[in-house]
BADOVEX-93575 format. One line per 4 residues: number of its first residue (from 1); for each residue x, y, z of C-alpha. Coordinates in nm, 3 decimals. Layout:
residues N
NUM> X,Y,Z ~ ...
end
This chain:
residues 397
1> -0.469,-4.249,1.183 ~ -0.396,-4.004,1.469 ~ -0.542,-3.686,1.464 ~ -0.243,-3.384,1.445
5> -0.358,-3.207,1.770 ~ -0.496,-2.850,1.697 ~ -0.243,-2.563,1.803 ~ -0.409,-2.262,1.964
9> -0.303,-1.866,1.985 ~ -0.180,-1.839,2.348 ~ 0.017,-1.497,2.368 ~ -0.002,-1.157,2.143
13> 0.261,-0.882,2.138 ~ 0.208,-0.540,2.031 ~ 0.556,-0.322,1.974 ~ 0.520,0.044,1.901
17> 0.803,0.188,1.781 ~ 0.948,0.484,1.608 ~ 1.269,0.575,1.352 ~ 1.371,0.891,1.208
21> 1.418,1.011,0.839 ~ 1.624,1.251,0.685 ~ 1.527,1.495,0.429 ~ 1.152,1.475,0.535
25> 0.874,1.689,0.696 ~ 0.547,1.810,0.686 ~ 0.432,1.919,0.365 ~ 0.167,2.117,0.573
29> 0.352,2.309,0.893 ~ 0.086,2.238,1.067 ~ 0.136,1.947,1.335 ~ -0.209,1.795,1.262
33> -0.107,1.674,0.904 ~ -0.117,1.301,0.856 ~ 0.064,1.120,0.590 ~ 0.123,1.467,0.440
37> 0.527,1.422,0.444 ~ 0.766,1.522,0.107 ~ 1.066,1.663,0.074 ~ 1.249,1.892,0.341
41> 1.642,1.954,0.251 ~ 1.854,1.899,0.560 ~ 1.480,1.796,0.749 ~ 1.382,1.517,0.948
45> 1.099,1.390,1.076 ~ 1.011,1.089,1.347 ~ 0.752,0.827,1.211 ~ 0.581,0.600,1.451
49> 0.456,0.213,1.282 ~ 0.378,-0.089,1.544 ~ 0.491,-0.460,1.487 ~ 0.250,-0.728,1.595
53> 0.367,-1.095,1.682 ~ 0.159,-1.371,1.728 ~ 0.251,-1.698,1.911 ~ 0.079,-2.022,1.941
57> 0.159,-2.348,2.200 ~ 0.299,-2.530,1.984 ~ 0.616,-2.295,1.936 ~ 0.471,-2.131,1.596
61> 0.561,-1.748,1.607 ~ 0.419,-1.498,1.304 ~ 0.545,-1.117,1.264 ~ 0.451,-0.833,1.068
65> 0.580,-0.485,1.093 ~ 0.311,-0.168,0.988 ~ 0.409,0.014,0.638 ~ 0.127,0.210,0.624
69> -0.099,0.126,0.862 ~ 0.111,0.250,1.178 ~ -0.110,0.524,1.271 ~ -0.251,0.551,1.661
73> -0.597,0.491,1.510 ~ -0.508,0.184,1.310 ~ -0.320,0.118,1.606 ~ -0.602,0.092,1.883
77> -0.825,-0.095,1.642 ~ -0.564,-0.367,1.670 ~ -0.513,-0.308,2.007 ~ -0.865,-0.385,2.097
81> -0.900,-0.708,1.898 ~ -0.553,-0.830,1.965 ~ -0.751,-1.011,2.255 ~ -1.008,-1.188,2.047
85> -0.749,-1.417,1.924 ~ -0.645,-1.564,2.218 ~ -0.763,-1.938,2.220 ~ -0.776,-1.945,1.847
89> -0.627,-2.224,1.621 ~ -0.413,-1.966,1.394 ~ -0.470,-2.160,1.083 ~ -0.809,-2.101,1.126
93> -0.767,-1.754,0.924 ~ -1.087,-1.767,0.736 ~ -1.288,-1.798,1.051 ~ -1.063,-1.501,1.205
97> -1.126,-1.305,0.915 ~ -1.506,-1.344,0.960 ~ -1.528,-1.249,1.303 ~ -1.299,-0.968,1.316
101> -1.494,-0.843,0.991 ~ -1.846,-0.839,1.232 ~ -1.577,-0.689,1.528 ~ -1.449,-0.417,1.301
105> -1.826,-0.332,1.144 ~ -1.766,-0.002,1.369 ~ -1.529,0.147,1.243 ~ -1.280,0.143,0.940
109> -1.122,-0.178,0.975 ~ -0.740,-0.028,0.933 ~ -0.636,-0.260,1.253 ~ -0.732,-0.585,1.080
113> -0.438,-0.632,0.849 ~ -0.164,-0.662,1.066 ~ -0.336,-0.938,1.257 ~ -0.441,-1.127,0.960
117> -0.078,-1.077,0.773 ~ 0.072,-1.205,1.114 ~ -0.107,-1.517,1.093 ~ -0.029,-1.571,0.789
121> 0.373,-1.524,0.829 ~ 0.292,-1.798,1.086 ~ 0.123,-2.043,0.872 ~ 0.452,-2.021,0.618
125> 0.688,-2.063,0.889 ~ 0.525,-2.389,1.042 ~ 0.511,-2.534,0.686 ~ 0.859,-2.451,0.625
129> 0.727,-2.238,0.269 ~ 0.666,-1.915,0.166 ~ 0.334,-1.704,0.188 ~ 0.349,-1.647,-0.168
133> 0.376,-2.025,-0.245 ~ 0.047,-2.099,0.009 ~ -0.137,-1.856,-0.199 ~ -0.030,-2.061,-0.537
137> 0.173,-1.773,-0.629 ~ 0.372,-1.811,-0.946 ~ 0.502,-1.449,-1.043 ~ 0.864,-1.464,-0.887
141> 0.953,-1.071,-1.044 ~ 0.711,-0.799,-1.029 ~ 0.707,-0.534,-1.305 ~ 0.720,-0.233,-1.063
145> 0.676,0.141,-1.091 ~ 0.797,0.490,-0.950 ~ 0.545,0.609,-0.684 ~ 0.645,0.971,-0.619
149> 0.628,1.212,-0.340 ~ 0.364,1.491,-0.343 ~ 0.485,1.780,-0.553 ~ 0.682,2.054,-0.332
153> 0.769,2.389,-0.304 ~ 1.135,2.331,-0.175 ~ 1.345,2.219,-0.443 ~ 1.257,1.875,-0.494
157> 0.995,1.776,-0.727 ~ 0.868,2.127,-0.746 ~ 0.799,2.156,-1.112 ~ 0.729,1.975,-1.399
161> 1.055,2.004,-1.514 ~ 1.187,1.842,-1.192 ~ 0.939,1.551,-1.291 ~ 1.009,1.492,-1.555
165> 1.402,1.473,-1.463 ~ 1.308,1.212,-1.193 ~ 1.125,0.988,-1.431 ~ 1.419,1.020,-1.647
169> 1.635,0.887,-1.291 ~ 1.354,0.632,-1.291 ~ 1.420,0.505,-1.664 ~ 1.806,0.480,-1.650
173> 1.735,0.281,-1.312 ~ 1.548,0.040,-1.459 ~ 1.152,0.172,-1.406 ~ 0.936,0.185,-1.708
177> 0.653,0.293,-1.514 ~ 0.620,0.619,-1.324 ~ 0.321,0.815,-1.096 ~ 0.271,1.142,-1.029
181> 0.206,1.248,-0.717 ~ 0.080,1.630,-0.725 ~ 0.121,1.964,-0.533 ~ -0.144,2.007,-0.257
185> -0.235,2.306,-0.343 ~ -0.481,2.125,-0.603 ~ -0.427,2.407,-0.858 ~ -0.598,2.214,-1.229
189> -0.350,2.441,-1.467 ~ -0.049,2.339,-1.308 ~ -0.154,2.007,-1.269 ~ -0.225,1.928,-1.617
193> 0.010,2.143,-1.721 ~ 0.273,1.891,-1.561 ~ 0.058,1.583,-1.689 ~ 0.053,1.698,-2.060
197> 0.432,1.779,-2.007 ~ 0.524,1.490,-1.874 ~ 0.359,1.293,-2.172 ~ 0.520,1.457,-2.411
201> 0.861,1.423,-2.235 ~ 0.825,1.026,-2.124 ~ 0.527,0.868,-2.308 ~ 0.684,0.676,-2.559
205> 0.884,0.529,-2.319 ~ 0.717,0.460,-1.952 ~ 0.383,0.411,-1.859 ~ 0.260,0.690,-1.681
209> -0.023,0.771,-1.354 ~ -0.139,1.064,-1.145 ~ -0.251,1.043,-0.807 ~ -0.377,1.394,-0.711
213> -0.452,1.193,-0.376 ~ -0.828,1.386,-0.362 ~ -0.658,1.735,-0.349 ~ -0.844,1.837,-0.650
217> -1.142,2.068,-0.493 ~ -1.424,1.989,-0.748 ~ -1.588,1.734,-1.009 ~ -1.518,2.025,-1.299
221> -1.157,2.068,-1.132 ~ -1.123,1.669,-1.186 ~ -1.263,1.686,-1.520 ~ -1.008,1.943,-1.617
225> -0.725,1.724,-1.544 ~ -0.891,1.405,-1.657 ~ -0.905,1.571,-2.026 ~ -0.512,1.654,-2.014
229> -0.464,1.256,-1.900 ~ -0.638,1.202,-2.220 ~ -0.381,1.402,-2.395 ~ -0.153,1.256,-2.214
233> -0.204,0.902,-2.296 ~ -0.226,0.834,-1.929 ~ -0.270,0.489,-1.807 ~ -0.516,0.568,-1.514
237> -0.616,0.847,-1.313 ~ -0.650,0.747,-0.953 ~ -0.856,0.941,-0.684 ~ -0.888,1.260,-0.821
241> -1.092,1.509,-0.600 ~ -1.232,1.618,-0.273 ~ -1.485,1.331,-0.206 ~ -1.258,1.207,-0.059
245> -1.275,0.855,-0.341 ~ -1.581,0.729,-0.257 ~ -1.877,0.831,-0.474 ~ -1.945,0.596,-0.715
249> -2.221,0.802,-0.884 ~ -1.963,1.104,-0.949 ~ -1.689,0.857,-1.053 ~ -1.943,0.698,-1.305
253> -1.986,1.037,-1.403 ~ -1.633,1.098,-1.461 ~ -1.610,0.811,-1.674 ~ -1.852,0.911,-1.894
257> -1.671,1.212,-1.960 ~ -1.291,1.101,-2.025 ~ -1.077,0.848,-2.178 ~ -0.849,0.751,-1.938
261> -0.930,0.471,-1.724 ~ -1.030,0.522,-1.348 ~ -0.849,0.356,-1.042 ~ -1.035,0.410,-0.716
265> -1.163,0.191,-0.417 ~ -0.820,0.245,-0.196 ~ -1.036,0.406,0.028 ~ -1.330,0.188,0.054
269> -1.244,-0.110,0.274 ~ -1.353,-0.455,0.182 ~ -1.520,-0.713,-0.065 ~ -1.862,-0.587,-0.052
273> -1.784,-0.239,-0.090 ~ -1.550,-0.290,-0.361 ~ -1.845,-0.504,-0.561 ~ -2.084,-0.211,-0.471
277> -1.838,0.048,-0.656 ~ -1.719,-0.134,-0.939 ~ -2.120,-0.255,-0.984 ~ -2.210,0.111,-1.007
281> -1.948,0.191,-1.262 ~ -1.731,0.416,-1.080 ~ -1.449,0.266,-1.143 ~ -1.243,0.076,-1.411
285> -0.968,-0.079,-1.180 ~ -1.009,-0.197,-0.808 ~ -0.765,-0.112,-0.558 ~ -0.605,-0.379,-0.282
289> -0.426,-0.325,-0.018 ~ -0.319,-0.632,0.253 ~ -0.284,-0.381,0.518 ~ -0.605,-0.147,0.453
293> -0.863,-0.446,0.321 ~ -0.841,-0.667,0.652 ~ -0.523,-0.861,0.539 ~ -0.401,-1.091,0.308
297> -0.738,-1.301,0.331 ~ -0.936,-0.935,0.255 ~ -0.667,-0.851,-0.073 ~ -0.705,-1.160,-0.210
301> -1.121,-1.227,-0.187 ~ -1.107,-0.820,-0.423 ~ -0.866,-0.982,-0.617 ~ -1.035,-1.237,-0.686
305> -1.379,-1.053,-0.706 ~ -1.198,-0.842,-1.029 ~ -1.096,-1.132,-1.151 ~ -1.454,-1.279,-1.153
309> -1.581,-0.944,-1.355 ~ -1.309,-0.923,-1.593 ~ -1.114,-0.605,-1.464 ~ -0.765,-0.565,-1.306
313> -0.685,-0.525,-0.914 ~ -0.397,-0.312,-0.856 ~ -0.244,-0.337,-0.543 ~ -0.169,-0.014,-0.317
317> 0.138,0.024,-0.188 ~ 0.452,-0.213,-0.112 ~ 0.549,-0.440,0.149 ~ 0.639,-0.822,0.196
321> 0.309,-0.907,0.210 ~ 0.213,-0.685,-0.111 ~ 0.442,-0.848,-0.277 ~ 0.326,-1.207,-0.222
325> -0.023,-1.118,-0.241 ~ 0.062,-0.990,-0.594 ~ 0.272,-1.283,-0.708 ~ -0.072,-1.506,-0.708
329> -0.236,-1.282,-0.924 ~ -0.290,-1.264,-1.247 ~ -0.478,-0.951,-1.306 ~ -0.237,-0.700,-1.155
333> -0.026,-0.413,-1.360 ~ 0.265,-0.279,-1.151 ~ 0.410,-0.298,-0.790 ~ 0.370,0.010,-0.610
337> 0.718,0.149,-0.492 ~ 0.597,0.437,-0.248 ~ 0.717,0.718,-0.201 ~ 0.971,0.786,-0.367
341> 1.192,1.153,-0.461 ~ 1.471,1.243,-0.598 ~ 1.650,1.330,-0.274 ~ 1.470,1.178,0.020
345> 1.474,0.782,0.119 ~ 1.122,0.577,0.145 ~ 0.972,0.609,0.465 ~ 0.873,0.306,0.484
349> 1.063,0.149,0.816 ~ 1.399,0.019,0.788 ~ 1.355,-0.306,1.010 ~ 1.486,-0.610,0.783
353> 1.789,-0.767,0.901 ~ 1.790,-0.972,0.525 ~ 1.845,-0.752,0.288 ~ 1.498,-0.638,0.190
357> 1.411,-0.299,0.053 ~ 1.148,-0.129,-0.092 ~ 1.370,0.212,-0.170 ~ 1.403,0.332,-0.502
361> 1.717,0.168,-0.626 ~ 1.616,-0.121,-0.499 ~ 1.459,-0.266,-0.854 ~ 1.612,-0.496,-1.131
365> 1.786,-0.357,-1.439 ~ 1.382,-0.446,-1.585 ~ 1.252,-0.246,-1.351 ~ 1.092,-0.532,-1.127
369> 1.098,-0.628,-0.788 ~ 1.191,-1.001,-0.646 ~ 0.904,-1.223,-0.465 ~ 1.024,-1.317,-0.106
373> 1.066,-1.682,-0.082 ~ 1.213,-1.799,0.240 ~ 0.946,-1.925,0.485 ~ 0.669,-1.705,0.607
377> 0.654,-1.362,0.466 ~ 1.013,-1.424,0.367 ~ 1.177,-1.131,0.497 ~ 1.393,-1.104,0.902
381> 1.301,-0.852,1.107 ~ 1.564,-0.676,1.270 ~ 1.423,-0.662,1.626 ~ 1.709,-0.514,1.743
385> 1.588,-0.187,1.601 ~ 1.257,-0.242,1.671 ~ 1.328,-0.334,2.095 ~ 1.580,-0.016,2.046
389> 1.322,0.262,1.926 ~ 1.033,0.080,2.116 ~ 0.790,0.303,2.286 ~ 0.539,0.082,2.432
393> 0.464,-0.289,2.463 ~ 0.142,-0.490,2.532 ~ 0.088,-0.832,2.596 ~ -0.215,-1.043,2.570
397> -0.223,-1.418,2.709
end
């Protein structure tokens, strides 16, 4: 029986791009804000994200384009280990994942993802079959919820009546799950004040988060608003204060102390981290993210590490790969449809020539999103769009 000769990575493109979105800004005015954008009537704002494509000898091509990693610093880490792949048999993802982990031990591996996502869009396409299916996924809808925008101070969501009238948008589109995303100011009245209203308002009928996003200043500040989650009914609380979600030891803490369960770890990065965490009792749910946790290979090992200790993995976010990373798992909630307002798009990047979306309206009447199934990721990029708005290329061969 003759051996199927061994295909290796011979050429590695790096696209940076950028796109413009209406009715966005800076939530801060100063220009050193990152990934503090909301609502700005009549605003708009020009994001920069990256695509990477990967090509092999044997005609193979894989693509991913950046959600939420496009930032210059997530950007050079990929930069600098584009290279490393060169040579590589692309199916060889585990031993990719391994040494880029030991590459990345430096710094916050946020450029892994991409690269790992890419070869996995390329793995799909040679077989002719979806990502999902390669992972054994079997969920083809995912129950999805209402990721909002911070809280503003220009008309949008800038009150908790105005949340609560989005959540009722939400419901009569389909959602029956909704998070709140608060103001930055990180004031504890007004943001329980808006939790407890928003229970009363939409309780019996969605299941409800907060993200305060670590703009709460103190552990008492956090315990303030963890006690009006309780009253609430509140399905988690997720990140709550100014360490920034990482202390385990003040989560625990927290836990002790409320109710409602905790969701943390989207800013810890990795497997062995995650364990370390969720071993300490700081948390009660992990957090995933195929982009921030060194690709689909990284999501799926802290999926499968909750799995092994009995507790859910939510994943962060949304994207193509999100979605097929969540359709072979069993212990996940709710697909993350982020951000989302009343009157200002997603800013996620509109490059999909098929029909994709990830905007608000894009759910079912049940309020869940559709598993890509064509080959690969599942989605086309529109690389018209991408080659239009492109601000740099590199090549590695």
């Amino acid at each position: 029986m003759r051996r199927a000769a061994v295909s290796k990575i011979d050429r590695i493109e790096i696209h940076e791009f950028t796109f413009d979105v209406e009715n966005l800004g800076l939530e801060s005015e100063s220009e050193k804000a990152v990934y503090n954008i909301g609502y700005k009537p009549g605003g708009k704002i020009e994001l920069s994200k990256y695509a990477v494509v990967i090509r092999a000898d044997d005609g193979t091509r894989g693509e991913y384009v950046t959600h939420w990693v496009g930032t210059k610093a997530a950007l050079a880490q990929s930069l600098m280990m584009a290279p490393n792949l060169i040579g590589r048999d692309p199916e060889q993802r585990e031993g990719i994942f391994d040494d880029l982990k030991r590459e990345f031990r430096q710094y916050d591996h946020m450029g892994h993802g991409p690269l790992d996502i890419a070869l996995w869009d390329l793995a799909g396409k040679k077989y002719g079959t979806s990502v999902a299916k390669l992972l054994g996924g079997y969920r083809e809808r995912l129950p999805a919820y209402a990721s909002t925008y911070h809280a503003d101070r220009r008309g949008g969501l800038d009150s908790k009546e105005a949340f609560v009238a989005f959540a009722e948008q939400c419901f009569e589109t389909g959602y029956r799950a909704f998070k709140i995303h608060g103001w930055h100011d990180g004031d504890t009245r007004e943001e329980a004040d808006n939790v407890r209203y928003m229970g009363e308002r939409m309780g019996d009928r969605m299941t409800l988060m907060i993200d305060p996003a670590c703009e709460l200043r103190t552990f008492a500040d956090a315990l303030y608003v963890g006690h009006a989650c309780d009253d609430a009914g509140f399905f988690w609380l997720e990140d709550p204060f100014r360490d920034a979600g990482t202390s385990a030891f003040a989560h625990k803490r927290l836990r002790e102390k409320i109710k409602t369960p905790l969701l943390q770890t989207e800013h810890i990065r990795g497997i062995e981290p995650k364990a370390d965490f969720l071993i300490a009792g700081g948390t009660d749910f992990l957090r995933a993210d195929p982009e921030y946790d060194m690709g689909i290979t990284g999501c799926m090992k802290i999926a499968h590490l909750a799995e092994a200790m009995g507790v859910d993995c939510e994943i962060h976010a949304c994207g193509p790969a999100h979605r097929a990373c969540m359709s072979a798992m069993r212990n996940s909630n709710f697909y993350e449809v982020a951000l989302v307002g009343p009157d200002c798009p997603n800013a996620v990047p509109p490059v999909y020539a098929c029909g994709y979306s990830d905007e608000l309206d894009a759910v079912d009447a049940q309020g869940c999103m559709p598993v890509p199934q064509g080959p690969g990721l599942g989605v086309v990029y529109d690389w018209d769009f991408i080659q239009h708005r492109r601000t740099a290329r590199h090549c590695f061969e």
